[in-house]
Backbone as JSON, one array per atom type, in Angstrom:
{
  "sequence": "XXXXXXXXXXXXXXXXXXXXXXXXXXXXXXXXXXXXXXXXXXXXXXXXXXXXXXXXXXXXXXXXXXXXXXXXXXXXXXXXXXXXXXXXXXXXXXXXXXXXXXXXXXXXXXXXXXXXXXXXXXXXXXXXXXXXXXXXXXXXXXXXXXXXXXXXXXXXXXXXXXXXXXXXXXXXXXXXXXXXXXXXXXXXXXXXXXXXXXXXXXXXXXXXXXXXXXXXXX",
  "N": [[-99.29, 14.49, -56.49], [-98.97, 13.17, -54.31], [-98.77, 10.5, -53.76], [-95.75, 10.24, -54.1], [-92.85, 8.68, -54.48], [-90.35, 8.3, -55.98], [-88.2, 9.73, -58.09], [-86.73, 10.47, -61.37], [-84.69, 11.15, -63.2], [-83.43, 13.57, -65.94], [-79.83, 13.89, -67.48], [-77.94, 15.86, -69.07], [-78.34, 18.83, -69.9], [-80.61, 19.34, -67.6], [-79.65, 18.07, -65.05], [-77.02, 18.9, -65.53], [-74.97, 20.85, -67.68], [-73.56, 20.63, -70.34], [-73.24, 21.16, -72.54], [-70.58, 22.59, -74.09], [-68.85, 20.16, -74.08], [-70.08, 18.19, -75.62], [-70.47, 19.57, -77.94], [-67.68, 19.84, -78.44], [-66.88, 17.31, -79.0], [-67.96, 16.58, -81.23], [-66.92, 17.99, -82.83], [-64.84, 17.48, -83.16], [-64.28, 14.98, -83.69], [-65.92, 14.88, -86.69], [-63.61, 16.73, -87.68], [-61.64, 14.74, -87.89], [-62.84, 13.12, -89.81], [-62.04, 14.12, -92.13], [-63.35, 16.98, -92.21], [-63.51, 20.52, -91.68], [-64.93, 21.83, -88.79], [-68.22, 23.82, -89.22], [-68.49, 26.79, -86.89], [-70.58, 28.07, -87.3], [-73.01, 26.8, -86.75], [-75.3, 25.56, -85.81], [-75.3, 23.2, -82.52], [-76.8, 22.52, -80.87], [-79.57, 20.73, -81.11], [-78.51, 18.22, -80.81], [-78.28, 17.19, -78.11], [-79.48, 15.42, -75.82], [-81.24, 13.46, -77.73], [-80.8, 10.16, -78.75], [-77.21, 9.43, -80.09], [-77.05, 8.21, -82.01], [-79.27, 8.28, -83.55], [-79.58, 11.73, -84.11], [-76.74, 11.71, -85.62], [-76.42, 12.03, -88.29], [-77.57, 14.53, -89.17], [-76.1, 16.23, -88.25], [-74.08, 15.62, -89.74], [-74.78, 15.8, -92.34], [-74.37, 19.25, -93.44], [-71.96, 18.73, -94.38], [-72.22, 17.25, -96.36], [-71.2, 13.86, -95.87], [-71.55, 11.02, -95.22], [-70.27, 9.21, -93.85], [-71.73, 7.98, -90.82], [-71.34, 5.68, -89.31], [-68.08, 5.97, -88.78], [-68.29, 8.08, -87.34], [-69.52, 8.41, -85.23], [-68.2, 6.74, -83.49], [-65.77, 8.26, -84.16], [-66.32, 10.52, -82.29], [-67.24, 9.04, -79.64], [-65.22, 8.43, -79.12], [-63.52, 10.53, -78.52], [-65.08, 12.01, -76.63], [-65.05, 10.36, -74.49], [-62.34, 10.52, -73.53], [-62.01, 13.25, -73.25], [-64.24, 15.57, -73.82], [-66.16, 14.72, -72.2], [-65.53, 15.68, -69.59], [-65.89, 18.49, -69.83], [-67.97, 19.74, -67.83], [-70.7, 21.13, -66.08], [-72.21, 21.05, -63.18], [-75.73, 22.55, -62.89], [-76.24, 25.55, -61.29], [-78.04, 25.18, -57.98], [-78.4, 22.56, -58.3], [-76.41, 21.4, -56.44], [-77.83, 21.02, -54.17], [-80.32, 20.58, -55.0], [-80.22, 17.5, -54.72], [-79.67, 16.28, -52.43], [-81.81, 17.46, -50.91], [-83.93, 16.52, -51.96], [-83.52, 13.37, -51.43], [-83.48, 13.69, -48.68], [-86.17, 14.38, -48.39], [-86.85, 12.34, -48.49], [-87.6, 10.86, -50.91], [-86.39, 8.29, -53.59], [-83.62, 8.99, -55.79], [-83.36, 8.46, -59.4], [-80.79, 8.36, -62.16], [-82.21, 8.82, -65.14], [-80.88, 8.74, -68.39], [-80.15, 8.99, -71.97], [-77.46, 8.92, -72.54], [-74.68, 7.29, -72.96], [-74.42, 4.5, -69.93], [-72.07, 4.56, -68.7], [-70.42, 6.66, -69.28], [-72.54, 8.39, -68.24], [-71.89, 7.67, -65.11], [-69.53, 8.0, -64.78], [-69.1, 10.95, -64.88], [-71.48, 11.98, -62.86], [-69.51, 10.36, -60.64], [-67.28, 12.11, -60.97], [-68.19, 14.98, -60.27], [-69.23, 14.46, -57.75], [-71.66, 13.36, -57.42], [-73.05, 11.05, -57.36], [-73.12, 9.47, -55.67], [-75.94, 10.78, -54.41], [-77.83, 8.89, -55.54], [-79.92, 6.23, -56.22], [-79.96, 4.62, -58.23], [-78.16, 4.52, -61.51], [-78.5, 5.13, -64.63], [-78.59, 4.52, -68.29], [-77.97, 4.35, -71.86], [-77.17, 1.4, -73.45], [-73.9, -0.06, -75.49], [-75.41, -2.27, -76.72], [-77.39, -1.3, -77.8], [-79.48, -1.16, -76.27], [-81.76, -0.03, -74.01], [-81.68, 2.49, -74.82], [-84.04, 4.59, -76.32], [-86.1, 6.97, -74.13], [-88.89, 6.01, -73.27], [-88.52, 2.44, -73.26], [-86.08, 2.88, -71.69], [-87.18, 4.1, -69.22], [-89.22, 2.41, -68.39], [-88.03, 0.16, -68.34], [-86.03, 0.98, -65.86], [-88.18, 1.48, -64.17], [-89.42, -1.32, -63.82], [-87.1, -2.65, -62.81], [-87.07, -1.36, -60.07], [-89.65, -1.65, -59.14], [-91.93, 0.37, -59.52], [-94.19, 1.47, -58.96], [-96.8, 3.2, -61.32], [-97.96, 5.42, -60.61], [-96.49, 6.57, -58.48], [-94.37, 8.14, -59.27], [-92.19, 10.63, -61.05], [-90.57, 12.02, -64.17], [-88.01, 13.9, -64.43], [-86.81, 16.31, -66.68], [-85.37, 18.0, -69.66], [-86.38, 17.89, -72.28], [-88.27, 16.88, -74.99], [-88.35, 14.16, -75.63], [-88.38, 13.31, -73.23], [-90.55, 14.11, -71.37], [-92.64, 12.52, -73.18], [-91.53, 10.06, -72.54], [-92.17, 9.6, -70.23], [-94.93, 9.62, -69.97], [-95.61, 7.64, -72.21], [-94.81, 5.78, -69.84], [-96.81, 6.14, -68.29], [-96.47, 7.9, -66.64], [-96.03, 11.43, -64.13], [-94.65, 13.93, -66.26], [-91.98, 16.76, -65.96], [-90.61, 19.62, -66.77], [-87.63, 21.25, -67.32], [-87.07, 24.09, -67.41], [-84.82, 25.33, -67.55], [-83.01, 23.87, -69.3], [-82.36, 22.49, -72.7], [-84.3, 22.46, -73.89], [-86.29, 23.89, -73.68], [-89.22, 26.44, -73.12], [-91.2, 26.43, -74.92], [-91.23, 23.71, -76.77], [-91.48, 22.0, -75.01], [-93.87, 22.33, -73.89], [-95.41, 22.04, -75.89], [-95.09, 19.22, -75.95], [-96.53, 18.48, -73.36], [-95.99, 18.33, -71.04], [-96.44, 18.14, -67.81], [-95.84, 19.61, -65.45], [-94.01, 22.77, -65.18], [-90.48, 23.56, -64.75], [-89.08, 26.46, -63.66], [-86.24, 26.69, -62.61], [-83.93, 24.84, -60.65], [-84.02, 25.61, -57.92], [-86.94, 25.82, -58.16], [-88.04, 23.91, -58.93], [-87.09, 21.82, -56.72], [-89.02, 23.05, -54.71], [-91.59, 22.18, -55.91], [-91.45, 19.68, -55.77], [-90.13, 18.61, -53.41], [-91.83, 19.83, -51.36], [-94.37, 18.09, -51.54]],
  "CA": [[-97.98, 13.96, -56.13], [-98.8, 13.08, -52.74], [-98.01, 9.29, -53.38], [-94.8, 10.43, -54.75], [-92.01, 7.81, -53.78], [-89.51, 7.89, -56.67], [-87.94, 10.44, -59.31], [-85.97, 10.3, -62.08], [-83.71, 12.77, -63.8], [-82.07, 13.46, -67.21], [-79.11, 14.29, -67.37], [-77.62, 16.34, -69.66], [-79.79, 20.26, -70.16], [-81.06, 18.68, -66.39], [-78.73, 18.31, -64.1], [-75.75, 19.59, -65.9], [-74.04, 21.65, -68.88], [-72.51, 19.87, -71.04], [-72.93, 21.88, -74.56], [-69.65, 22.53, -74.24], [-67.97, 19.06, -74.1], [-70.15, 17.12, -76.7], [-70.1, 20.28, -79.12], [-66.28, 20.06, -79.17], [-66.8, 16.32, -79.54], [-68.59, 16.28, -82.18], [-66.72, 19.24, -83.91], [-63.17, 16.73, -83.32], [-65.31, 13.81, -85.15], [-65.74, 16.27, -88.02], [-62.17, 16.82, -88.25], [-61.24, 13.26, -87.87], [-63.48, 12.48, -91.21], [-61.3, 15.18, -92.88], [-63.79, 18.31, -92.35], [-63.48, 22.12, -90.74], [-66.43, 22.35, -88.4], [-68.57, 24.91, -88.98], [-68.76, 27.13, -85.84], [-71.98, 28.62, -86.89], [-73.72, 25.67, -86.92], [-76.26, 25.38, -83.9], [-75.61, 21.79, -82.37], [-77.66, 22.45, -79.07], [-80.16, 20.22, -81.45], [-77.68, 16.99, -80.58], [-78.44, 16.97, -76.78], [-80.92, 15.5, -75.57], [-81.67, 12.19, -78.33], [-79.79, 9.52, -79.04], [-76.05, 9.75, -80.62], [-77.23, 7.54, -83.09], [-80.36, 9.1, -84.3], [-78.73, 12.34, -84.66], [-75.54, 12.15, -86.18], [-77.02, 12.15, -89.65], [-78.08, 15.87, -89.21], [-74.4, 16.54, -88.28], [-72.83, 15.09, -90.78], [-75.79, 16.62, -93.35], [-74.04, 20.04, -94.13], [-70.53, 18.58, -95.07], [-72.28, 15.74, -97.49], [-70.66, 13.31, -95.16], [-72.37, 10.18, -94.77], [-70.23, 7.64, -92.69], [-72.24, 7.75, -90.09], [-70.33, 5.03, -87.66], [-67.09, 6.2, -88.29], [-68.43, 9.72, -86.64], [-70.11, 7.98, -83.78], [-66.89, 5.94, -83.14], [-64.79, 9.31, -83.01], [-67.15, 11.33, -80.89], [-66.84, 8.68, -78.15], [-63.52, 8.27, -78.7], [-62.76, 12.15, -77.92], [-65.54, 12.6, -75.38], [-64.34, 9.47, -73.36], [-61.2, 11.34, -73.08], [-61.74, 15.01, -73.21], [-65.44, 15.83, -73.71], [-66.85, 13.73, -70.7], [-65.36, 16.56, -68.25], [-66.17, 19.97, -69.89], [-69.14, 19.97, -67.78], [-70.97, 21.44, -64.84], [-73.84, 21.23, -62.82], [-76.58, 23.47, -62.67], [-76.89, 26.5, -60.31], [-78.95, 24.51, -57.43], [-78.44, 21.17, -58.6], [-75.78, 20.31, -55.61], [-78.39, 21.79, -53.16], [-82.01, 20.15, -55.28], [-80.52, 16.07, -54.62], [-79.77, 16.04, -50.81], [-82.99, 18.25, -50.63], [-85.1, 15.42, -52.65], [-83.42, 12.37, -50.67], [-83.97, 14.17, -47.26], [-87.77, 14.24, -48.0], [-87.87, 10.49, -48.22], [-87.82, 10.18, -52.01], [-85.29, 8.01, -54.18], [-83.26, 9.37, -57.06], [-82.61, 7.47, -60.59], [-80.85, 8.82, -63.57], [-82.56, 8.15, -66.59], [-80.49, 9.56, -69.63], [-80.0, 8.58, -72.96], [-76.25, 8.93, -72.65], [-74.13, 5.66, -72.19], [-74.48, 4.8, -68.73], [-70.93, 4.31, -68.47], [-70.06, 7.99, -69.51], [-73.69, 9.18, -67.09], [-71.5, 7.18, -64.14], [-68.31, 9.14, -64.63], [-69.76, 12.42, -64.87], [-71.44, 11.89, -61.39], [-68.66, 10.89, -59.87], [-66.78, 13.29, -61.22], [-68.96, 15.86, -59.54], [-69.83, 13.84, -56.54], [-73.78, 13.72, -57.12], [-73.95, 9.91, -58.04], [-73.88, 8.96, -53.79], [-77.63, 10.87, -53.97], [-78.71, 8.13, -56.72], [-80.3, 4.45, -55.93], [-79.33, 3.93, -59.56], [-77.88, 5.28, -62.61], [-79.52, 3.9, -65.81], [-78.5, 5.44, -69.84], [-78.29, 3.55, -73.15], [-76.1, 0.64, -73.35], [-73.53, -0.7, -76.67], [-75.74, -3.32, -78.24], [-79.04, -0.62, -77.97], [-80.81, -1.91, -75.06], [-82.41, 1.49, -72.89], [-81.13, 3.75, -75.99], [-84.91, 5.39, -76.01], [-86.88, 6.89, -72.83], [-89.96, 5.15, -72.69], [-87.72, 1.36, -72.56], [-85.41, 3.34, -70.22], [-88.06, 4.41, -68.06], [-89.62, 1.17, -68.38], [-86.81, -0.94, -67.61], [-86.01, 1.23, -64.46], [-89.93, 1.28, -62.87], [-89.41, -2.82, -63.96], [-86.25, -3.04, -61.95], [-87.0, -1.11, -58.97], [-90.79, -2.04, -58.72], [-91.89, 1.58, -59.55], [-95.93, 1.89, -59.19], [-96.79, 4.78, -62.5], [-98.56, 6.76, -59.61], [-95.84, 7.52, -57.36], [-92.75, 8.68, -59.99], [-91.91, 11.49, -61.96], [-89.85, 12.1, -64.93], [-88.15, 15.5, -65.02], [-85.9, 16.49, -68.21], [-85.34, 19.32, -70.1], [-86.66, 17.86, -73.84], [-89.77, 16.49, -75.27], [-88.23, 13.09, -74.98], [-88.74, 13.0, -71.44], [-91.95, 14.1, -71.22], [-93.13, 11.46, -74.05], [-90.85, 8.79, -72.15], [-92.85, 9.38, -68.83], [-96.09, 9.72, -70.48], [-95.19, 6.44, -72.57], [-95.07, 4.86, -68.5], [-98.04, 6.26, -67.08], [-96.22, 8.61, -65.04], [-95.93, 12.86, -65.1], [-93.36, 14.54, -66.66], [-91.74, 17.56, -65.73], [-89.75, 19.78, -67.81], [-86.98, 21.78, -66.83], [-86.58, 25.26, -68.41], [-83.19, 25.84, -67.73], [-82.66, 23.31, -70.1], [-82.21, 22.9, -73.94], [-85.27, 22.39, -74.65], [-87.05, 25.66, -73.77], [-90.68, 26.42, -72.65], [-92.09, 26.16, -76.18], [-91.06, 22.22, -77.07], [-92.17, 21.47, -73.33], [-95.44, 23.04, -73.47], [-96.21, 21.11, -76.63], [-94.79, 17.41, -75.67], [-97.61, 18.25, -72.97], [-95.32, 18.43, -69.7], [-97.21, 17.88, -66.68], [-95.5, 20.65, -64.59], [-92.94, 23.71, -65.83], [-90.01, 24.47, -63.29], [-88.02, 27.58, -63.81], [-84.91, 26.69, -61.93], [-83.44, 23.86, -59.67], [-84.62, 25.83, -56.73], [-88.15, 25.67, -58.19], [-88.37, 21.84, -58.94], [-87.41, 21.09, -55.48], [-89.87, 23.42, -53.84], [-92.51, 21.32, -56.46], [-91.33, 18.28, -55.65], [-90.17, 18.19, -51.72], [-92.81, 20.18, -50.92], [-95.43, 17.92, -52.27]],
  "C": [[-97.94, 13.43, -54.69], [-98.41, 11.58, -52.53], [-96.38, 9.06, -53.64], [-93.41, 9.56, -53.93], [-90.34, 8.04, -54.48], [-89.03, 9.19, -57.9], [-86.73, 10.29, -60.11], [-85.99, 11.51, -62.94], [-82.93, 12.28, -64.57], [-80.95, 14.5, -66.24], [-78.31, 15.43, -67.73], [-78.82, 17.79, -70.14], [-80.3, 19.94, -68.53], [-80.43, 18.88, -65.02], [-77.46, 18.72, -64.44], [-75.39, 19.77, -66.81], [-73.51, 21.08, -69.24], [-72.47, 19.7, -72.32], [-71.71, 21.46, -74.64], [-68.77, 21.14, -74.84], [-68.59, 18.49, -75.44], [-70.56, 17.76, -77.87], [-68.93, 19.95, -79.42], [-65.96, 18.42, -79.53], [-67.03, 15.71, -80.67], [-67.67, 17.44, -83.57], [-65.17, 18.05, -84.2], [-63.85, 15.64, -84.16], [-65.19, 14.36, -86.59], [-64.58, 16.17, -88.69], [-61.57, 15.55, -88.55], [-61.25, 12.95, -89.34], [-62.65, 13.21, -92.09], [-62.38, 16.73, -93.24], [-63.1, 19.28, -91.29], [-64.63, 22.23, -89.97], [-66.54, 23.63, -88.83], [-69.23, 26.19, -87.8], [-70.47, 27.61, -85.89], [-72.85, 27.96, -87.27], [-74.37, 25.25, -85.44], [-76.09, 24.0, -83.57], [-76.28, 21.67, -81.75], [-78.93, 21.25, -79.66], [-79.66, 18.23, -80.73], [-77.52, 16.56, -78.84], [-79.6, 16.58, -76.41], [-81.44, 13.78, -76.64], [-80.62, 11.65, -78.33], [-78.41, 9.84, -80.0], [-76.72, 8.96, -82.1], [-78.2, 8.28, -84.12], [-80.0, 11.0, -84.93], [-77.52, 13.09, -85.46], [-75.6, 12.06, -87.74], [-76.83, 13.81, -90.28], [-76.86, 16.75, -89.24], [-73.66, 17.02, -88.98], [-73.55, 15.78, -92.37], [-74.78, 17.82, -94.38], [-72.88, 19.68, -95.13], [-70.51, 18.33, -95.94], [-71.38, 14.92, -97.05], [-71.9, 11.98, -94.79], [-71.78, 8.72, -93.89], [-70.46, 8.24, -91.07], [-71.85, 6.8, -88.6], [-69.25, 5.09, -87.59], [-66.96, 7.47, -87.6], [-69.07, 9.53, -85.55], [-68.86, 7.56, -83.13], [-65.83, 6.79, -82.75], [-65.45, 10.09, -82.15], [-67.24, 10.37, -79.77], [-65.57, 8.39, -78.31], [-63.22, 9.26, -77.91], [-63.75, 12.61, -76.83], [-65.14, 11.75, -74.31], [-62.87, 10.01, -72.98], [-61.33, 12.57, -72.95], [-63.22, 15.77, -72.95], [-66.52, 15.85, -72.43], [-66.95, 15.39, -69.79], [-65.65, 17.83, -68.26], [-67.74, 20.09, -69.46], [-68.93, 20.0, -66.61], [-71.82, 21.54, -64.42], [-74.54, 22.29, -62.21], [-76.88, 24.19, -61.57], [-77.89, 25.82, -59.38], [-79.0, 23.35, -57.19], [-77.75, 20.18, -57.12], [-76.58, 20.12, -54.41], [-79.83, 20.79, -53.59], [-81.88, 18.6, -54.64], [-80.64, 15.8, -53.6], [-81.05, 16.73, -50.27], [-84.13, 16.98, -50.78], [-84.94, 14.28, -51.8], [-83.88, 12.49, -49.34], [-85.41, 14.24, -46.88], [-88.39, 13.28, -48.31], [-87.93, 9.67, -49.7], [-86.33, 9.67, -52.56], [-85.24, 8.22, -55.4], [-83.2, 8.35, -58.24], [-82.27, 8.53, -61.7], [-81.4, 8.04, -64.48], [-82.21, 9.28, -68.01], [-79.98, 8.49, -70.46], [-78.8, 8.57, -73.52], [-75.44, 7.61, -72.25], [-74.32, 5.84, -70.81], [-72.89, 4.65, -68.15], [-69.95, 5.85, -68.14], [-71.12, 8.32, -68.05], [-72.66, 9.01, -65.37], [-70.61, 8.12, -63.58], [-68.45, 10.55, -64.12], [-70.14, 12.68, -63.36], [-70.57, 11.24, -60.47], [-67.67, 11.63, -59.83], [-66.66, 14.62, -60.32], [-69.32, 15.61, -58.55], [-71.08, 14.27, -56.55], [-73.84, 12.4, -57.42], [-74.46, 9.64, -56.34], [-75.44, 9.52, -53.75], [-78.43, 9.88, -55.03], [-78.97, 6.63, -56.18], [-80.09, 4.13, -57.04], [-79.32, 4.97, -60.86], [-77.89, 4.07, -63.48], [-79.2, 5.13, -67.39], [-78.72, 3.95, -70.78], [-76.85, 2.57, -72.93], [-75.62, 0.1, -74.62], [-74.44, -1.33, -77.37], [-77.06, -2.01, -77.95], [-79.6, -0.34, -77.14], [-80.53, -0.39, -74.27], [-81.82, 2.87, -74.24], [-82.03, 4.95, -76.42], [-85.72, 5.65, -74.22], [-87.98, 6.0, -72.39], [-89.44, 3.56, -72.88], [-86.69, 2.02, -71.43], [-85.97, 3.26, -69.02], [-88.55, 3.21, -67.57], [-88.85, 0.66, -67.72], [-86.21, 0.07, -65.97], [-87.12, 0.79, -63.4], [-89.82, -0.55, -62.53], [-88.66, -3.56, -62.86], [-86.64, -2.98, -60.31], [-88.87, -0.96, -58.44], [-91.48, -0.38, -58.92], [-92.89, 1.49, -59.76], [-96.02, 3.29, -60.35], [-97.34, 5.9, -61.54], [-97.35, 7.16, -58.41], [-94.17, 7.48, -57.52], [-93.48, 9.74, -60.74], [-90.84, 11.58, -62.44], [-89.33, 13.69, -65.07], [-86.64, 15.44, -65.99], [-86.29, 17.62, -68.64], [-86.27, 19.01, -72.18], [-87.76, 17.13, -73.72], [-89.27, 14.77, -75.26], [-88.21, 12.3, -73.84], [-90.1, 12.75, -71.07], [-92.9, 12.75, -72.33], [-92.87, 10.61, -73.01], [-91.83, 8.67, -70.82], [-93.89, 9.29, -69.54], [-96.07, 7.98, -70.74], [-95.25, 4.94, -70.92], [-96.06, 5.48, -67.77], [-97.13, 7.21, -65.47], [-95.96, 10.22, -65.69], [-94.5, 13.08, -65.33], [-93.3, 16.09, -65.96], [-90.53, 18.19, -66.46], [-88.82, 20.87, -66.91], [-86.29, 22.84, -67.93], [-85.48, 25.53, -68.62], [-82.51, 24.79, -68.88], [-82.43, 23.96, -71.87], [-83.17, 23.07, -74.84], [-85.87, 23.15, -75.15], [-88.68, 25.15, -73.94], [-91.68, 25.5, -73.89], [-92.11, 24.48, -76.76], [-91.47, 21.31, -75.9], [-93.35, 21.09, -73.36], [-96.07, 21.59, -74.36], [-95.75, 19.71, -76.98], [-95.77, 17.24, -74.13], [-97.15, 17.95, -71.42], [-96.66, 18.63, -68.93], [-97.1, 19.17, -65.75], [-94.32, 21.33, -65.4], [-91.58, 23.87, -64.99], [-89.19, 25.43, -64.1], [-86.62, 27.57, -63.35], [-85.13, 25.32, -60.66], [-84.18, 24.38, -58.57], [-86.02, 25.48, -57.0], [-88.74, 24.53, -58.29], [-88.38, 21.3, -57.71], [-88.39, 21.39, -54.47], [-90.83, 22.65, -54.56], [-92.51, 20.07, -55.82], [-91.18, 17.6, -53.84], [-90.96, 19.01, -51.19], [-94.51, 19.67, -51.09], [-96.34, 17.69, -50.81]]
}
């Protein structure tokens, strides 16, 4: 890491909590279509990939198959209500001014509209530590990591030797891999050690504090 210039960070399991909000988004969708969610129904699966690619799995138990009228209410109700039931990670307000201060520049790269990713940090006041916030956009375009990633390194001239990708899911680690750069996984996430290990993460951290001693200590 010693050429290390540039990092990029998911969002969501990453830098901040936000089961909460796009469980109860997804549970008001549900209802919308005319179901009862079922509470004991694990969604933590629905964080982390695309809205699109997921909402199949969702909609699975009910026998429910419209599919874009359950995308259509889940951003309806998280653009109003969902968006905000969230908070960032133990460390997190403490890891970005830590990372900028030792010379390197931030980017989000999440798979969440970037419109919603925007809000959220300023919400929380963490976007000011970002040189750019980057998610999936309406017609598709950046909707997987490795074009995300891509199209950021593309934008901001990003050599594969001196970035890292850190995220909490195996889509991260692919997505950096996919650009010739390491990944780093972040336990506190949703992912958990075991889906890390074997998408072949580059480095482990245990906590916000521990990523930045990895990373601004390189």
């Amino acid at each position: 890491m010693n050429a290390l210039t540039s990092v990029l960070l998911d969002l969501d399991g990453t830098l901040v909590d936000s089961k909460p909000g796009i469980v109860a988004s997804h549970h008001a969708a549900l209802r919308e279509l005319g179901h009862v969610p079922d509470p004991g129904i694990d969604l933590t699966f629905v964080i982390g990939p695309v809205l699109g690619d997921v909402i199949g799995q969702v909609l699975a138990p009910y026998g429910e198959t419209r599919a874009a009228e359950a995308v259509a209410a889940y951003r309806r109700h998280y653009a109003e209500t969902g968006i905000f039931d969230v908070a960032p990670y133990e460390g997190v307000a403490e890891l970005l001014p830590a990372l900028t201060g030792a010379g390197l520049r931030l980017y989000l790269a999440t798979s969440k509209r970037t419109a919603f990713a925007a809000r959220i940090l300023d919400h929380l006041d963490l976007a000011r530590h970002f040189a750019g916030i980057y998610g999936s956009e309406p017609d598709g375009f950046r909707d997987h990591k490795p074009e995300l990633i891509a199209d950021i390194m593309r934008r901001h001239a990003i050599a594969p030797g001196t970035a890292v990708m850190v995220g909490d899911r195996r889509y991260d680690i692919a997505g950096a891999h996919a650009n010739g750069i390491r990944g780093i996984g972040a336990l506190w996430g949703y992912g958990g050690r075991a889906e890390l290990e074997a998408a072949g993460a580059d480095l482990l951290a245990s906590s916000p504090a521990d990523l930045r001693t990895a990373i601004a200590g390189r």
